[in-house]
N, C-alpha and C positions, 0 to 999 in steps of 0.2 A: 220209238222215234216219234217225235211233234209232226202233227200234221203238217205238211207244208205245202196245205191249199194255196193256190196261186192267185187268188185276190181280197183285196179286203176292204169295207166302206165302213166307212162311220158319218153318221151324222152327229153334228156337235151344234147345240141349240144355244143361242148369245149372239152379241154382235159383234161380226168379225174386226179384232186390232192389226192393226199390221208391226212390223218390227219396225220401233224407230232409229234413227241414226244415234250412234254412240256421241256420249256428251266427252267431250275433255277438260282434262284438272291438269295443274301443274302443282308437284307438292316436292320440294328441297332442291328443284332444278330438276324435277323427274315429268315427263309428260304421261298421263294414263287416262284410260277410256272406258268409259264406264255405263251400264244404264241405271238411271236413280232409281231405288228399291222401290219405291211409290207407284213404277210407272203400271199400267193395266196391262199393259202385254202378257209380263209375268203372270195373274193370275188368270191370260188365256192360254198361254201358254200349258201353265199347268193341267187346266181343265182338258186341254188336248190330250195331251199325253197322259192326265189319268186314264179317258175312255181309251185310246189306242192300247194300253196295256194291258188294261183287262180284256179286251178284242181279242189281244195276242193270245194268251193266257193259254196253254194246252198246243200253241205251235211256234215254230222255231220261228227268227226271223228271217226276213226275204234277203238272199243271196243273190247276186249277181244283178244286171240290169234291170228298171222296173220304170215303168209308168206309172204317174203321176195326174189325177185328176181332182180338180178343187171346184168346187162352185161356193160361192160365197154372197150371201144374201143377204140387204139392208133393209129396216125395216118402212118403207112408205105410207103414209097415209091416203093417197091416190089413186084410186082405183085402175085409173088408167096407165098409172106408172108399171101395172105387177107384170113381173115380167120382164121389162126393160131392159137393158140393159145399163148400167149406171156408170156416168164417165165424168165421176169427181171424184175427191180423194177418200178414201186414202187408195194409192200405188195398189195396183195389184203386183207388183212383183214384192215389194214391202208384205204382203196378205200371205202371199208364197211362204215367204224366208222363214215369218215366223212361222205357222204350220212345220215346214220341213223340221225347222230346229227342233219342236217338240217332238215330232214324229220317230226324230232319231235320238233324243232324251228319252223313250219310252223304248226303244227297242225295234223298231218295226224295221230297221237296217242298220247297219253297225257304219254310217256315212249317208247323206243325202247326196252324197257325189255319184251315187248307184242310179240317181235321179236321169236316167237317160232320153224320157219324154215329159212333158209337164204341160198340160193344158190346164189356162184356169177361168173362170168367165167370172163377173160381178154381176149383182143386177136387183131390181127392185122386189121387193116380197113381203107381203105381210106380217111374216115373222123370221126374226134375226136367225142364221144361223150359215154353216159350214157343211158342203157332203163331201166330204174327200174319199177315193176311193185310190188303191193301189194294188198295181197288178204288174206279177213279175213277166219280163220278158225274154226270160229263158225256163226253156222247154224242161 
């Protein structure tokens, strides 16, 4: 049986995208919604969920409720900024959605609706990146 150690981090080194709002088309009287292939989400996205899967790799994925924690870090030039906390865009909850989505494109829950706590902070740091950590909360 896969390990089914009860938490798991990853650090993911880049600068965090957040998920943006779906564009809409109209084609024969049809309305659809779409994000353009071009957009960079997707290749954070992917990067995500490469590392989360090989993380996995040798354990099952997380069942039942779990917490949720993200730190997401931009890069500043200002010494005095490190640290900070950073309150311009993009959304943290935008920062969220994607994260999750890949999280569960890789396997680490079969639904981000298992997502029962979720703390997440921005803030300034000399170098770009993500530490999400996930930890089940059932015993």
């Amino acid at each position: 049986m896969p390990d089914r150690s009860t938490r798991l981090t990853l650090l993911i080194d880049g600068t965090p995208i957040a998920q943006p709002r779906h564009r809409a088309s109209c084609r024969g009287g049809f309305a659809r919604l779409y994000l353009p292939a071009d957009h960079a989400v997707h290749a954070w996205k992917d990067l995500i969920a490469t590392e989360a899967f090989q993380a996995m790799s040798g354990r099952g994925q997380f069942e039942g409720a779990v917490s949720v924690e993200m730190s997401f870090y931009f890069k500043t030039s200002k010494a005095g900024q490190v640290g900070a906390s950073r309150m311009t865009k993009p959304d943290i909850d935008n920062l969220a959605k994607a994260v999750m989505d890949a999280l569960t494109e890789a396997g680490v829950w079969s639904d981000d609706a298992q997502v029962a706590e979720l703390t997440c902070v921005k803030r300034h740091h000399t170098e770009p990146r993500v530490i999400i950590s996930v930890e089940s909360l059932d015993d």
